[in-house]
C-alpha positions in Angstrom: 23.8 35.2 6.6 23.4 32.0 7.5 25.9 30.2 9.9 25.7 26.3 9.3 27.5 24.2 12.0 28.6 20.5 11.0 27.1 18.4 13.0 29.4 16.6 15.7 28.3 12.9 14.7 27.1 11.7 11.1 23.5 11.3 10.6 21.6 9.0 8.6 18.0 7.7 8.0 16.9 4.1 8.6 13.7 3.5 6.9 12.2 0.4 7.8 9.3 -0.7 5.4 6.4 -3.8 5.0 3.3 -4.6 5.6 1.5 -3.7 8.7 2.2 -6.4 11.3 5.9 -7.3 9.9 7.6 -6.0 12.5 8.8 -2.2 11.9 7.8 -0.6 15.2 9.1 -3.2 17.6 12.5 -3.2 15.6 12.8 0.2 15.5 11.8 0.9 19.2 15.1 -2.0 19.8 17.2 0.2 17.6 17.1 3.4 19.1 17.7 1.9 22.6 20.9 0.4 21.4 21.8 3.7 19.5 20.5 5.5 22.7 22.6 2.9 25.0 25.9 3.9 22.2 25.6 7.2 23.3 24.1 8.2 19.6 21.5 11.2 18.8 18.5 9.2 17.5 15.0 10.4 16.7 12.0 7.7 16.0 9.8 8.5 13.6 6.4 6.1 13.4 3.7 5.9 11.0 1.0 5.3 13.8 2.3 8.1 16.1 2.6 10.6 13.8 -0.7 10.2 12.2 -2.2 10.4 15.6 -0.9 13.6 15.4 -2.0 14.3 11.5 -5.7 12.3 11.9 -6.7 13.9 8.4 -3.8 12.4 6.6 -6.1 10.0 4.4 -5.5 6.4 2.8 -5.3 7.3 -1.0 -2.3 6.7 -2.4 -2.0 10.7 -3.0 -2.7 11.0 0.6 0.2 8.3 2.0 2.5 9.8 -0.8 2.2 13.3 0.3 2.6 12.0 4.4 5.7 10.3 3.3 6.8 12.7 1.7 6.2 15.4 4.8 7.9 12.5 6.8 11.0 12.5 4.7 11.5 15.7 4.9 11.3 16.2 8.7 13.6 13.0 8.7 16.2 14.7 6.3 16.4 17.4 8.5 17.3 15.5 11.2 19.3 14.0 9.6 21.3 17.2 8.5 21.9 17.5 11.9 23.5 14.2 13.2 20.5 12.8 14.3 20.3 8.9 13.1 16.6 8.5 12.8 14.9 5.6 12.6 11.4 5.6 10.4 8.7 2.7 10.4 6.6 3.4 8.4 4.3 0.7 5.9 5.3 3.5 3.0 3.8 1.0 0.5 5.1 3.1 -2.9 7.9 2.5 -4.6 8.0 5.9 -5.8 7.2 7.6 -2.5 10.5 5.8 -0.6 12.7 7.1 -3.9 12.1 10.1 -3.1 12.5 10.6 0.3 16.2 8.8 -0.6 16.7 11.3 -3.1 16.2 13.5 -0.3 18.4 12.4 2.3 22.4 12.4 2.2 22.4 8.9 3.8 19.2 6.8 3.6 19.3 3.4 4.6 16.1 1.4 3.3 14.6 -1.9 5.3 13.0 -3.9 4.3 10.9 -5.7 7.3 9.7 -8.5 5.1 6.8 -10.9 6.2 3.9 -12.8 4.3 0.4 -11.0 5.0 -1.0 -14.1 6.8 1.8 -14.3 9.1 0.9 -10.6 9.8 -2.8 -11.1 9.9 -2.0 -13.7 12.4 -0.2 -11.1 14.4 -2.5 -8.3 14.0 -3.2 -7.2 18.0 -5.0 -4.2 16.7 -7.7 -6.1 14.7 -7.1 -3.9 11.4 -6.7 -7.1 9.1 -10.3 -8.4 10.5 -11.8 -4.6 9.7 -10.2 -4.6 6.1 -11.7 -8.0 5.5 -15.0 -7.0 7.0 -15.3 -4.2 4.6 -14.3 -1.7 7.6 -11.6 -0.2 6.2 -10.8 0.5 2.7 -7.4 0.6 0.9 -5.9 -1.4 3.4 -2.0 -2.0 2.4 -1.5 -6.2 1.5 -5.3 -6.6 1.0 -7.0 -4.1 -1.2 -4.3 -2.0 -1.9 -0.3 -3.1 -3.4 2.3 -3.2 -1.1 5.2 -2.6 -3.5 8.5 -4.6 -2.3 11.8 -2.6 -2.3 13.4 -3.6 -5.5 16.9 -3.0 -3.9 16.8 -2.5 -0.2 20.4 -2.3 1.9 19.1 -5.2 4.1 15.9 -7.4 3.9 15.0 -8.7 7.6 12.6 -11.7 7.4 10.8 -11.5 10.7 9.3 -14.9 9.8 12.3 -16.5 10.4 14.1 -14.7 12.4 13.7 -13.4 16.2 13.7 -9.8 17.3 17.2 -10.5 18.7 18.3 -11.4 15.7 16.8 -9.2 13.2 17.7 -6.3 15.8 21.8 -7.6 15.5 21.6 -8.0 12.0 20.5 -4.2 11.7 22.8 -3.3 14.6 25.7 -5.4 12.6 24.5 -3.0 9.1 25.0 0.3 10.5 28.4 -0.4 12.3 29.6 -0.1 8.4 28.6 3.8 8.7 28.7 4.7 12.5 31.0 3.6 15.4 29.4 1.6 17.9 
C-alpha cells in the first residue's frame, strides 16, 4: 500500500513555447529566481539541457513528439509534488503541448511570441545561419511549422516588450494561482 502525502504547496507547470530565439530560456531562468526568491519549490526544465542529456532525441516530428511527451511527464510529476516547474521548450506541435496538458492537473501554456527574423537576428548560437545553409534539417520557423497556441493563458511579445516586463507580466499571471 501506497502512502500518498499532499504536497505542502500547490504545483503547477509553466510551459513557455515559440520559436528558437523568442525568448523561453532567459524568461524562464527570471522566473524561477523570483519563485526561488518567494520561497517556492521550482524545477526548470529546458529543451537545450535536457537534450544534452538525451543527444539521440532526433528532429522528426515523431522524435520531438515523443521528447515532449517524456518531458511532460517528468514535469507532471513534479508537479504532483508541489514543485512549480517551469518548461522552455520550442515544442512546435499543437498536438504534443495538448497532451502534456491533458496530463498535468494545472498547466499553464506561454506563449513566448516573436517573428522568426527578429529571432534570426538574435540567434547567438548561429542555428538560423546552419538551417539556411542546408546544415541543419527540419529546423522549427524555417523548414519545419511552428504551430502557434490556438488558446495560450498569456501571449508575451518579446518584440515589444523587455525581459522586465515580460518577466512581471508572467509574475503578475501566476499570483492568480500561487501566493507571492
Amino acid at each position: 500500500m501506497t502512502t500518498r502525502y499532499p504536497p505542502k504547496e500547490k504545483g503547477l507547470v509553466l510551459w513557455l513555447t515559440g520559436l528558437s530565439g523568442a525568448g523561453k530560456t532567459t524568461l524562464a531562468k527570471y522566473i524561477v529566481k523570483d519563485l526561488e526568491a518567494a520561497g517556492r519549490a521550482v524545477e526548470r526544465l529546458d529543451g537545450d539541457v535536457l537534450r544534452g542529456y538525451f543527444p539521440s532525441t532526433g528532429f522528426t516530428r515523431e522524435a520531438r513528439d515523443e521528447h515532449i511527451r517524456r518531458v511532460g511527464f517528468m514535469a507532471s510529476l513534479l508537479e504532483k509534488h508541489g514543485v512549480i516547474v517551469v518548461c522552455s521548450f520550442i515544442s512546435p506541435y499543437r498536438q504534443a503541448r495538448r497532451g502534456v496538458r491533458q496530463m498535468c492537473r494545472h498547466f499553464i501554456e506561454i506563449y513566448v511570441k516573436a517573428p522568426v527574423e527578429e529571432c534570426e537576428r538574435r540567434d547567438v548560437k548561429g542555428l538560423y545561419a546552419r538551417a539556411r545553409a542546408g546544415k541543419i534539417a527540419n529546423f522549427t520557423g524555417l523548414d519545419d511549422p511552428y504551430e502557434e497556441p490556438e488558446n495560450p493563458e498569456l501571449v508575451i511579445d518579446t518584440e515589444q516588450m523587455t525581459e522586465e516586463d515580460a518577466v512581471q507580466a508572467i509574475m503578475n499571471y501566476l499570483k492568480q494561482y500561487l501566493e507571492l
